[in-house]
C-alpha positions in Angstrom: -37.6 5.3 48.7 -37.1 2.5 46.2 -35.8 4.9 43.7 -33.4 6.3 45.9 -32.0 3.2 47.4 -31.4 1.9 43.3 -29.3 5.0 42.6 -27.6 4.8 46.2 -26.8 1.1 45.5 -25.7 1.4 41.9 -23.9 4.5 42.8 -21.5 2.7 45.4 -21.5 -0.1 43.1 -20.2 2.2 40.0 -17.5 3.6 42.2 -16.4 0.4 43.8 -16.1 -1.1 40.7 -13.9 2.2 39.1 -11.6 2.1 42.1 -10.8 -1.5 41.2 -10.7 -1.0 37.7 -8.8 1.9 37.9 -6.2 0.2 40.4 -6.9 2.9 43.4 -8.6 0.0 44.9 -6.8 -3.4 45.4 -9.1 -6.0 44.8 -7.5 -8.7 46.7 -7.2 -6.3 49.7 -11.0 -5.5 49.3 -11.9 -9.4 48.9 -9.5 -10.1 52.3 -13.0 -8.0 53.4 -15.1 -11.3 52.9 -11.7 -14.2 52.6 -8.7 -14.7 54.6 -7.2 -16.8 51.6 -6.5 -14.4 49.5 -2.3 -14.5 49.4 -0.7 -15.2 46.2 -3.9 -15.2 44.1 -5.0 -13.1 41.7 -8.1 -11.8 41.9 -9.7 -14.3 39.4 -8.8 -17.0 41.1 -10.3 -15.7 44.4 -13.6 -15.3 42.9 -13.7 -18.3 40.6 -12.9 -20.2 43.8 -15.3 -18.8 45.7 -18.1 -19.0 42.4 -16.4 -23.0 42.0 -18.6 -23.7 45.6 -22.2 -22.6 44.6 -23.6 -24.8 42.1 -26.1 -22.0 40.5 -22.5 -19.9 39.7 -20.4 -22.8 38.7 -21.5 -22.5 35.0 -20.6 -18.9 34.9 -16.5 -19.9 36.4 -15.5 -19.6 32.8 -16.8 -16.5 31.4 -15.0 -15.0 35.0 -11.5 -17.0 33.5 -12.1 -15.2 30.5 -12.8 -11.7 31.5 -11.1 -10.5 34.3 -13.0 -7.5 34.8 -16.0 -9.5 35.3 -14.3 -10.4 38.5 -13.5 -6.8 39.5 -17.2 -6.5 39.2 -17.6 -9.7 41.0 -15.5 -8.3 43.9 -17.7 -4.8 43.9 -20.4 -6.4 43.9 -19.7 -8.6 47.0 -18.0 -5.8 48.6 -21.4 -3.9 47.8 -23.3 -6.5 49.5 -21.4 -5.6 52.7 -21.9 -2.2 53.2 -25.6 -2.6 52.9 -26.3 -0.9 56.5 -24.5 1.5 55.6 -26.4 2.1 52.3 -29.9 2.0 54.2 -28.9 4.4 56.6 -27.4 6.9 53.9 -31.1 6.1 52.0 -33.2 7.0 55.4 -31.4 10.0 56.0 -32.1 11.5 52.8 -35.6 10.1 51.4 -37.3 13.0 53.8 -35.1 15.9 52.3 -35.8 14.8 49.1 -39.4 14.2 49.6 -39.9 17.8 51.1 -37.8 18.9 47.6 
């Protein structure tokens, strides 16, 4: 089960972070997921913001400046965290199939 849930997780991870990369995704429409202030910012700003409020990710506000696909990854990775029920109900569903293979 663990081993499955890893590659289901880093799987939707991988492609969420493509998508934005790749500019099929719009990362500020996928942050206006999690924020409702996302107008007129770029998508560094949003998550720098959002990192700027935690004290533990405060000291990692720069490297974000710096390299804006670190905040692409930021924004896959938050947008990861949401479909999480959806991620344990794909890994249920297919931990017995795989078992029985």
């Amino acid at each position: 089960f663990i081993g499955t849930y890893a590659t289901v997780y880093f799987s939707t991870l991988a492609l969420l972070f493509t998508g934005i990369e790749s500019g099929v995704l719009d990362p500020v429409y996928v942050m206006s997921w999690v924020s409702e202030d996302t107008d007129a910012k770029s998508t560094v700003q949003v998550v720098t913001e959002f990192m700027d409020h935690y004290s533990w990710t405060r000291p990692y506000v720069p490297i974000v400046e710096n390299n804006p696909e670190v905040a692409n990854l930021g924004v896959a990775w938050i947008a990861v965290k949401f479909t999480e029920p959806i991620r344990f109900g794909v890994t249920v569903a297919i931990v017995p199939r795989l078992a029985r293979y």
